[in-house]
Each structure stands twice: as C-alpha cells, then as structure tokens.
DRENFI-652120 format. One record per residue (C-alpha): residue number from 1; residue in one letter; y, z, x. Coordinates in pm, whole numbers, plus 50000, padded with zeros to 5 digits. Layout:
BEGIN
     k   r      py      pz      px
   NUM   A       Y       Z       X
...
END
This chain:
BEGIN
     k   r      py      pz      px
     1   X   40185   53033   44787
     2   X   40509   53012   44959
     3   X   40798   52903   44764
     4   X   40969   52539   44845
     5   X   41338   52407   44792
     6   X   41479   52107   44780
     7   X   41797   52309   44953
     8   X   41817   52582   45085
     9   X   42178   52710   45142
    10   X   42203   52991   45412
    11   X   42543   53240   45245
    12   X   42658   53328   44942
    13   X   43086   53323   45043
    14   X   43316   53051   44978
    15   X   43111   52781   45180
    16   X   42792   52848   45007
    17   X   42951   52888   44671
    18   X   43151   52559   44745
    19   X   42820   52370   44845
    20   X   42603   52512   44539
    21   X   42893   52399   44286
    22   X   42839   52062   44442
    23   X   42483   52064   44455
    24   X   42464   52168   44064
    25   X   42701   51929   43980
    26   X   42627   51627   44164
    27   X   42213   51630   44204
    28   X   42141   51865   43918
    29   X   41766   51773   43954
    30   X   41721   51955   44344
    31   X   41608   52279   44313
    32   X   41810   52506   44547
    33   X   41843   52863   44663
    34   X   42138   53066   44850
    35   X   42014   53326   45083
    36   X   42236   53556   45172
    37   X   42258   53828   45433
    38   X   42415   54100   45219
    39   X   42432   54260   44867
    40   X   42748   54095   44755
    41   X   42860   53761   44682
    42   X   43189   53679   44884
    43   X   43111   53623   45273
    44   X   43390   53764   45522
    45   X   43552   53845   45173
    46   X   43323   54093   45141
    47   X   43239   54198   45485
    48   X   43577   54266   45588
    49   X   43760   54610   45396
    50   X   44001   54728   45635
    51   X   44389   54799   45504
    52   X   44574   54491   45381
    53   X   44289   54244   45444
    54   X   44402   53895   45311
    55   X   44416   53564   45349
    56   X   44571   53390   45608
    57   X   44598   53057   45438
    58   X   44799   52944   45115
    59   X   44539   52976   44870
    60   X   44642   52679   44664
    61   X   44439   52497   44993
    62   X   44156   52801   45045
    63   X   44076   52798   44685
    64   X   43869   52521   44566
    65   X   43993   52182   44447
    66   X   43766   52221   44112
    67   X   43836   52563   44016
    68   X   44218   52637   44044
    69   X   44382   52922   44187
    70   X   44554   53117   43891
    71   X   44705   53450   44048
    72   X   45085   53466   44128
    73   X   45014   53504   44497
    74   X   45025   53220   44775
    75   X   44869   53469   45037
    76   X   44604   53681   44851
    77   X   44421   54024   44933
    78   X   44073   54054   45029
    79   X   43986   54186   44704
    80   X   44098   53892   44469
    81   X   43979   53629   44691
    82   X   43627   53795   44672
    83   X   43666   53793   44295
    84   X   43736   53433   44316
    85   X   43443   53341   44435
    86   X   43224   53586   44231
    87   X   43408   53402   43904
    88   X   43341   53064   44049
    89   X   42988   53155   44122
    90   X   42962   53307   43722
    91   X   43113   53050   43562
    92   X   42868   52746   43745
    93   X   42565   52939   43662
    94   X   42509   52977   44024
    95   X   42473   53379   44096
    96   X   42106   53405   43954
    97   X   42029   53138   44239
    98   X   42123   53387   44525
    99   X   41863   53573   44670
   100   X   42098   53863   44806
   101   X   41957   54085   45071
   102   X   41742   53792   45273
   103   X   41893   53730   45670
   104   X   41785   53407   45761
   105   X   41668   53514   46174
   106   X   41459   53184   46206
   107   X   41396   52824   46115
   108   X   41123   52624   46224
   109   X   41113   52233   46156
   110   X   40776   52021   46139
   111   X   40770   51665   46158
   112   X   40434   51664   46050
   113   X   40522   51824   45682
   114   X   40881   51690   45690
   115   X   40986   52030   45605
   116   X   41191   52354   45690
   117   X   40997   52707   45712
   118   X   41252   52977   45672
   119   X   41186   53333   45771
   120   X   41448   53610   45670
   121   X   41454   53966   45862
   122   X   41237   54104   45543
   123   X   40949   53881   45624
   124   X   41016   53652   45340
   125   X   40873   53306   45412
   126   X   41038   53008   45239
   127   X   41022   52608   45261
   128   X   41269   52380   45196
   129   X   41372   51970   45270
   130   X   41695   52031   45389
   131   X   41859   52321   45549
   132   X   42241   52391   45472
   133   X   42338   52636   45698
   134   X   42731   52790   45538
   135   X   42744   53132   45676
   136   X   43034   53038   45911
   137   X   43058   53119   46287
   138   X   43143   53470   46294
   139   X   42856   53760   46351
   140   X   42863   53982   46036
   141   X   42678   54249   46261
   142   X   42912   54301   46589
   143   X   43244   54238   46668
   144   X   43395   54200   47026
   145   X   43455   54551   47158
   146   X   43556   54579   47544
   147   X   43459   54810   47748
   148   X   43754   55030   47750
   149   X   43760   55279   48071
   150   X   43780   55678   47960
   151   X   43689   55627   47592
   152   X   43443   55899   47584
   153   X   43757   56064   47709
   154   X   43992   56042   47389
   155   X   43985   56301   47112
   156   X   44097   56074   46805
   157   X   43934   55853   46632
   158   X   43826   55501   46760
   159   X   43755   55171   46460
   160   X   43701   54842   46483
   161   X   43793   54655   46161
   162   X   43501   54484   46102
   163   X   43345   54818   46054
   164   X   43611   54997   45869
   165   X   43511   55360   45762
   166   X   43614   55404   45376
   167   X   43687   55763   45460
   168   X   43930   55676   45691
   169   X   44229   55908   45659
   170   X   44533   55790   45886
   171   X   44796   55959   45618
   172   X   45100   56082   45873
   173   X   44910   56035   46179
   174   X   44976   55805   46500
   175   X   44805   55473   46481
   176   X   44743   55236   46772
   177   X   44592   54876   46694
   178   X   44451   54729   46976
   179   X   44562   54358   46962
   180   X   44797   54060   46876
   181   X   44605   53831   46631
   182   X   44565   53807   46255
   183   X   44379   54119   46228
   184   X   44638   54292   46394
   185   X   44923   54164   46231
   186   X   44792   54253   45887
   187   X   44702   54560   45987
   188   X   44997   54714   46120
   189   X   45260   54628   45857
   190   X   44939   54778   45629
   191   X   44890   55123   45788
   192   X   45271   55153   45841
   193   X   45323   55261   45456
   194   X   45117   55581   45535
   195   X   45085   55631   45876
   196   X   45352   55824   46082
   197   X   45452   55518   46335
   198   X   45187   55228   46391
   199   X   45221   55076   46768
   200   X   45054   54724   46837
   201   X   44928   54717   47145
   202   X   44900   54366   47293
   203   X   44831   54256   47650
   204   X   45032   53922   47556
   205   X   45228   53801   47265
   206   X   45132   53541   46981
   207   X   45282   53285   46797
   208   X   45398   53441   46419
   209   X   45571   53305   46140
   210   X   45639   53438   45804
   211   X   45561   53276   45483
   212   X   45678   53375   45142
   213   X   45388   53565   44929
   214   X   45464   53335   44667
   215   X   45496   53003   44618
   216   X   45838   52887   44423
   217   X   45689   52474   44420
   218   X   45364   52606   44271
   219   X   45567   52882   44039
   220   X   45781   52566   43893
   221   X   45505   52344   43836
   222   X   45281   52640   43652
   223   X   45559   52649   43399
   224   X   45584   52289   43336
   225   X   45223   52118   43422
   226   X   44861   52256   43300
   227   X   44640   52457   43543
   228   X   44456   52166   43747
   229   X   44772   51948   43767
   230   X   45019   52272   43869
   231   X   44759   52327   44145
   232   X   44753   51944   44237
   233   X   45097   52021   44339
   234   X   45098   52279   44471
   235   X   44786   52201   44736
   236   X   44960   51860   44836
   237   X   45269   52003   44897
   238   X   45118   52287   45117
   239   X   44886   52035   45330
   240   X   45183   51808   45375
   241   X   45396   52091   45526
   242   X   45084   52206   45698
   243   X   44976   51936   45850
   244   X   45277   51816   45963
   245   X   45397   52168   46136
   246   X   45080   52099   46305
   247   X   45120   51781   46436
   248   X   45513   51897   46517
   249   X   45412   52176   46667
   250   X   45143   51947   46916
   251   X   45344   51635   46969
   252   X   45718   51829   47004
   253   X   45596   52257   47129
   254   X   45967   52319   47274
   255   X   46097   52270   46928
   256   X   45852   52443   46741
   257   X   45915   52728   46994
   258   X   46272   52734   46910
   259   X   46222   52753   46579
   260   X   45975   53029   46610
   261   X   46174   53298   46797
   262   X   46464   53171   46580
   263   X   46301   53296   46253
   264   X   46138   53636   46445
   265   X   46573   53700   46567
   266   X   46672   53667   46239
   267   X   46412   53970   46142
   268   X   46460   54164   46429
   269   X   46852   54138   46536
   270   X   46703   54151   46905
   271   X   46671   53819   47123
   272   X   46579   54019   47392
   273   X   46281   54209   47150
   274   X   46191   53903   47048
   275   X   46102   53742   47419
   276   X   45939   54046   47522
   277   X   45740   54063   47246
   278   X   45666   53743   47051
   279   X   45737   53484   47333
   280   X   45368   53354   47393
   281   X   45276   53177   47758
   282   X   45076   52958   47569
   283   X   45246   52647   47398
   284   X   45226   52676   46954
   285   X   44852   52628   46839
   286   X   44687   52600   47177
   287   X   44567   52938   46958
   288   X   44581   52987   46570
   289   X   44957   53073   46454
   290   X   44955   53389   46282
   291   X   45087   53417   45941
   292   X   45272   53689   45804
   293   X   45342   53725   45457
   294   X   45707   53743   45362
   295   X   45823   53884   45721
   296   X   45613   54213   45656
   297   X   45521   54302   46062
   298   X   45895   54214   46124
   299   X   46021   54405   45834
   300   X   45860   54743   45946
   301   X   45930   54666   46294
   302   X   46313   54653   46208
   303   X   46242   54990   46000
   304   X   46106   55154   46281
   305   X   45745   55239   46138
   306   X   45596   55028   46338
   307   X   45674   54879   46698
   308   X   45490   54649   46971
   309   X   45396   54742   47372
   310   X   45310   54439   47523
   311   X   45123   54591   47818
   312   X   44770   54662   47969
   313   X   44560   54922   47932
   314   X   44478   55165   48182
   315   X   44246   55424   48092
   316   X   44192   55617   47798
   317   X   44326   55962   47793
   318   X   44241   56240   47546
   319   X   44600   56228   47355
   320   X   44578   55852   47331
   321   X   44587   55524   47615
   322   X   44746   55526   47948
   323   X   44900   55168   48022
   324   X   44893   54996   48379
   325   X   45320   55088   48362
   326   X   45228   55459   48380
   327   X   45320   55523   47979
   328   X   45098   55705   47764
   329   X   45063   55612   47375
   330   X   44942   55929   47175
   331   X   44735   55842   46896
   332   X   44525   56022   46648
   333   X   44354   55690   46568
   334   X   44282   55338   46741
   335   X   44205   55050   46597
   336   X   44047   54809   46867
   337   X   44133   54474   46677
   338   X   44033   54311   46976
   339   X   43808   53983   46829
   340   X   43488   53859   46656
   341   X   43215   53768   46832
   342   X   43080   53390   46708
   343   X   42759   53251   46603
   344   X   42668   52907   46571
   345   X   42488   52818   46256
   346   X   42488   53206   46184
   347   X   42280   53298   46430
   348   X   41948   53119   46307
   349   X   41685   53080   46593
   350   X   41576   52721   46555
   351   X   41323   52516   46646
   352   X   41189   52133   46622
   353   X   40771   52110   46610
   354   X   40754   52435   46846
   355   X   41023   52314   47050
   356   X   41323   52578   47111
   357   X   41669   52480   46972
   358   X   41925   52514   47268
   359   X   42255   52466   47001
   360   X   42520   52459   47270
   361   X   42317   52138   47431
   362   X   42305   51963   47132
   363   X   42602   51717   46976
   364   X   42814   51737   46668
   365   X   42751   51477   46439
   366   X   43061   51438   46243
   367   X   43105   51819   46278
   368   X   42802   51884   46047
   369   X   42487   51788   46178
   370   X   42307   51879   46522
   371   X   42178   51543   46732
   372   X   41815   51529   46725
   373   X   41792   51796   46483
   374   X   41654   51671   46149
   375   X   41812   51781   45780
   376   X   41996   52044   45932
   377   X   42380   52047   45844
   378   X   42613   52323   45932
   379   X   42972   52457   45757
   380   X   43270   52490   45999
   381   X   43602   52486   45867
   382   X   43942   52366   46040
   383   X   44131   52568   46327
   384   X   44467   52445   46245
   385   X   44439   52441   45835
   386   X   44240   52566   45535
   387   X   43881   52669   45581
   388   X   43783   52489   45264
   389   X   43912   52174   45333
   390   X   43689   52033   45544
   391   X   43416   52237   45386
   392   X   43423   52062   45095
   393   X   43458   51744   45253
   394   X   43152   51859   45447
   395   X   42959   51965   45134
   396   X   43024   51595   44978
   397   X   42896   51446   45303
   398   X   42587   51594   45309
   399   X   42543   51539   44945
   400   X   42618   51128   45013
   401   X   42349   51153   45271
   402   X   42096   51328   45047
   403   X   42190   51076   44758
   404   X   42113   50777   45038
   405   X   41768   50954   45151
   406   X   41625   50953   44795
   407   X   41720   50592   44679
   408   X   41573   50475   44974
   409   X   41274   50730   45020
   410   X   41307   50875   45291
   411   X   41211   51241   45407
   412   X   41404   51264   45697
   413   X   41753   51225   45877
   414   X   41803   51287   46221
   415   X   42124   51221   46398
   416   X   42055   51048   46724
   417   X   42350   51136   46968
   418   X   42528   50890   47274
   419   X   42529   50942   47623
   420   X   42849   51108   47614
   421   X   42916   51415   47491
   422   X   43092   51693   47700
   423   X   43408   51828   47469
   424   X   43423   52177   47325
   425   X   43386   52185   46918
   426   X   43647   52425   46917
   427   X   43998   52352   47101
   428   X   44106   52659   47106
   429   X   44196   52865   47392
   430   X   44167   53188   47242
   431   X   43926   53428   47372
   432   X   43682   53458   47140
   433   X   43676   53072   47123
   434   X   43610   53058   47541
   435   X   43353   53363   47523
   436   X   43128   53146   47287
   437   X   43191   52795   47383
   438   X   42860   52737   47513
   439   X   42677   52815   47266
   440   X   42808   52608   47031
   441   X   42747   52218   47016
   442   X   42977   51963   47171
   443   X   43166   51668   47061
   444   X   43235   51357   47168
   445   X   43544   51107   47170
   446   X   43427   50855   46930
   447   X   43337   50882   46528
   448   X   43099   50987   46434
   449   X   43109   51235   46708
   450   X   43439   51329   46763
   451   X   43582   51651   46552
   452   X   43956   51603   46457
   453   X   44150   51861   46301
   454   X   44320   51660   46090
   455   X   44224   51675   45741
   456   X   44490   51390   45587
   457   X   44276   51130   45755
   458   X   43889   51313   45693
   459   X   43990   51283   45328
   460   X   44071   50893   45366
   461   X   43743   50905   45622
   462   X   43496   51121   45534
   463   X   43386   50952   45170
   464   X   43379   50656   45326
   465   X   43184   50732   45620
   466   X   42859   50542   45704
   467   X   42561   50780   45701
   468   X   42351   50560   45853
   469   X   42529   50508   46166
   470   X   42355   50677   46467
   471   X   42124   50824   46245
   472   X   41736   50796   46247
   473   X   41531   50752   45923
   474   X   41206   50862   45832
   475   X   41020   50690   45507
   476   X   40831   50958   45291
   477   X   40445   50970   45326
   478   X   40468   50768   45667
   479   X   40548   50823   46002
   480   X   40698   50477   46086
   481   X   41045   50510   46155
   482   X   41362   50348   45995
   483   X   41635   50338   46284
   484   X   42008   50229   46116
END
C-alpha cells in the first residue's frame, strides 16, 4: 500500500528544516516527511565544498529566529552553517523524518482523491495532502558552463565550483576564476593563501562591499543579554541596516556608488584600479551586491596574490586563455565560476488531473503558491536580504492556511489568479536570473500577487494576510466548491 502524508516537504537544507520545525511545533498532529535529493542534511550547505565557501549573509538574519546563532562569526563557512542545520534538525526530533536519497522528478495532483502522488527517481511512490516544495531554485545537478572556444585545447585543469574535486591540488600553481559574483569573490581571496597568484577574470565588474567577520553590536550584547535576547539584537540591528542600504541604494544609486568605490580606494590606494575594475555599468542591486568579509578580495589584491582582468575571452590556449586584447593568462587551473543554472520548484514535473504544469505560465500567489495549482506551496527566499526571512514567513503562511483548511473542512486550496499578471518573480538583471525567467511564474502589481522584497513590511503583512482572498475552497468528501 503506498504510504500517505499529511505533508510532504521536498529538501532537507535550511528551508525544509525551517518548515519541519514549524510543522512539529505548530500542528504536531500532521504526519509529515522530508524527501531529500541527497545523503546529507544541509541543502546548498552541503552541495557546495569548494575553498572558502560561506555565507553571504549576516547569520544573525540566515540563522533561524527560534534557534540562535551561537558562533563568534557574522559571515560563517560552509561547514558550520551545515552543522547548524544538522543541530537544529537533532535537537527538534526532525532527522529520523528525512527520507535521504529520494529526488522528487514528478508530482501528479487528482481532484478526484484530493491528493498529491509523488514519484522520486528510485521509483518510490508516495501520497500526500499538501505538497511543500523547499529545495530552492538552484539545480543541484548542473551549473551554467559556456561554451568556451579551444577548451579541448588547454592542458590544465578546468572546475566548476559546484562540482569541486576534493583532490584538487592548486598548492603554488596559477589559478584563473572565471567570473565576478559571489562565487568568485570567495574564491579568489580563498585560493590566494596557497596558490602562486589567483587572477579573476571578469567580462564586467560588480558591486562589492566589505563587512566585518564579526559583529561588535552582537559581541556586546552576548556579554550582557542571554542567547535569544543577544540574537534579538543583533538580527534587528542587521535588517535595519540592511534594509535600509537597500532602499538607499534604489531610491538614491549615485550615492550608494560613491560610497562604494570610496570604501574599495581606501583598500586598494588606486582610483584608477578601482574604476577599471569594480565600477559596474549597472546601477547598485539591479544585481545582488557582493559581500566580502572583512576586505579579504581587496586585501590580497593590495598584496599582490591575487589581481582582476576585466576583459573577454578569446579562445582557450594550451598555457591558459587568450583575451579579445591579445593577452594571454597562463594557468595551471580554471575555475569557470560562471553561474547556476535555476529550477523552479526544484525541478518537479507537475501536473493537475493529467494536465501538464507549464510553471512559467502560471502566477505567484503571494510568492508561495502557483494560480490554479491546488496545495502546492513553494520556498523562495529574498534577492536583496536573508534567505530565511521570508522563508519563515513563508513557512507560517502556509501553516495559517493549513490551520484555516481543517477548522473549516476543507481538502483543497487553490489560488485563483487575475487577469493581469506579466512581471518577472525575480528583478534581477543578472544572467542567470534572465536565462531562467520564463520558466519561473510571474507576479503581478497588486497583493496578493505582487512579490516585494521588502521584508520590514511582509513581517507587519504576512501574519495578517487573508488566506482566503483569491483563493478557491474545496469541502472534504464533496465536490461542491467554496469560492472566498
């Protein structure tokens, strides 16, 4: 007999850890399972190994707001954010409720059962009520890797650091990384401790500011305040400054620009370094500011282990790349951190009572939910902020929602969408945003389909939120329909 759910949560990293702890704690009756695509608990955390892999966000915001971030760092390595979540998951009682190992590849909804049938890559067959999907939007099995003419051509050694060989010696040789973005920037300052000289090649600059690795507001209040309340602080403080960099950086760009190369000068004693270099076309968050802990890509810049070619590439050649200029960069290893390639709803093939699931011609509903899909609700995090804080707020949602179903008895929720809908879910301009935009649902310009990336007024919103609005009811045992 196959084996039903009341949930079924599709990854075991910080979404689907988030969303179980939830799930336990609020509706402690549902029975629930995580599937999850790999061996490991931990998500990107545990997908991604490759030198000096860390968080881009404070963690006193990435870590969750029940479980509070103890270590000394702000901006933590791969390693101890992966532990993180394996404790969290340990101490909830929530790891024997992964079923590690199990892809979901397919998802097939009947109106007629008011149900979910799951299939994983294995075969595995599962049923469920409601499908949570928290897997994120990045494939976990291919990154974006151009085409790069003459690559058969070079003699070194050619990664991509989603796929990072743990053999991997780069001790005193010459490292190229392909690339301007957070990948690249962790990477370089990373490899530069063993490698002979690190060069990041980039066809155009990005925004970068450093951060200090740890946090002197958060240090202060550890030593005066308990645990929770020191990281109360601590993750007000850092959405505050957040947020409103954000909204600076949107509403008044020429400042934040000045401000930018101001700080990136200071590091590198060279204005006209600087505006080669780290003087982006593009106007501050029209693509996601990179972070750099505590100056680290500027400090081995200015030490000369490391430097930056903003140019493009030409061929490959067999000592190393040939740029457009005519210059030739030997390496002895390349590292092509040149994207990720996304998925929406992690790559699940749906459908709806036979009925293919076209996602990018569907709406968002609130971000969460797919119009016309039923008990189907999807984890994406912000662009401009924290991944977790709008996935918990997303979790709690869907948990109000399943709390409204059963008082009133109803098996079903669909979200029933307006005329209007046309906007990308993602404003970003980056490329691997525009290579994936239509396959991803759109928004609208109205709640409760408009996605804003601004997580000060979700948390005054999102609790508050109507769940009935432009959604569609189903009773249980009954096919009459409930519209609200």
């Amino acid at each position: 007999m196959t084996e039903h759910f009341d949930v079924l949560i599709v990854g075991a990293g910080m979404s689907g850890i988030g969303a179980a702890w939830r799930l336990r704690k609020q509706r402690p009756g549902d029975t629930f399972a995580i599937l999850e695509a790999r061996d490991a608990i931990g998500g990107t955390w545990d997908l991604f190994r490759y030198p000096g892999v860390r968080s881009d966000s404070d963690m006193y915001t990435l870590s969750y707001p029940f479980r509070p971030w103890r270590e000394p760092e702000s901006l933590a390595s791969g390693d101890k954010i992966r532990r993180y979540i394996e404790e969290t998951a340990e101490e909830a009682g929530i790891t024997g409720n992964i079923r590690f190992g199990q892809r979901v590849v397919r998802a097939d909804w009947s109106s007629s059962d008011s149900r979910w049938t799951v299939r994983t890559a294995d075969g595995t067959v599962l049923t469920c009520d409601f499908l949570y999907g928290c897997a994120g939007y990045y494939s976990y099995t291919e990154g974006h890797q151009p085409d790069f003419p003459g690559i058969s051509d070079f003699s070194g050694t050619l990664v991509h650091p989603q796929f990072w060989p743990e053999d991997l010696d780069y001790t005193g040789k010459r490292v190229v990384v392909i690339g301007s973005g957070a990948t690249a920037v962790t990477l370089v300052p990373a490899m530069a401790a063993d490698a002979a000289h690190v060069t990041m090649l980039q066809r155009s600059p990005t925004y970068v500011t450093a951060l200090p690795n740890r946090d002197v507001i958060a240090d202060l209040a550890r030593r005066f305040l308990p645990p929770k309340a020191a990281n109360r602080v601590a993750r007000a403080k850092n959405i505050a400054l957040t947020q409103t960099f954000y909204q600076l950086a949107r509403r008044r760009p020429k400042l934040v620009r000045r401000a930018l190369r101001g700080m990136a000068v200071r590091y590198l004693k060279s204005p006209e370094y600087v505006d080669e270099h780290f003087k982006p076309r593009y106007e501050p968050w029209d693509q996601r500011l990179c972070v750099i802990p505590s100056g680290d890509l500027f400090t081995v810049i200015a030490e000369g282990r490391a430097s930056v070619v903003t140019d493009h590439i030409d061929t490959f050649v067999p000592e190393g790349i040939r740029l457009r200029s005519g210059e030739v960069i030997e390496a002895d290893v390349v590292v092509s951190a040149t994207g990720l390639k996304l998925l929406p709803v992690g790559g699940i093939t749906l459908t709806v009572d036979g009925d293919p699931i076209d996602i990018g011609q569907h709406s968002a509903y609130r971000g969460l939910m797919l119009s016309g899909v039923p008990n189907l609700a999807y984890c994406i995090g912000y662009t401009n902020a924290s991944w977790t804080l709008r996935a918990d707020l997303s979790h709690r949602y869907v948990l109000k929602l399943l709390d409204h179903m059963a008082r009133h008895g109803y098996a079903t929720a669909t979200p029933t969408a307006p005329a209007r809908t046309g906007r990308p879910l993602i404003d970003l301009s980056s490329g691997y945003v525009q290579r994936a935009l239509d396959t991803f649902p759109r928004q609208g310009d109205k709640d409760p389909w408009v996605v804003r990336q601004n997580y000060l007024r979700d948390l005054f919103s999102t609790p508050r939120a109507d769940v009935t609005r432009d959604m569609t009811f189903t009773p249980a045992l009954t096919t009459s329909k409930v519209a609200s």
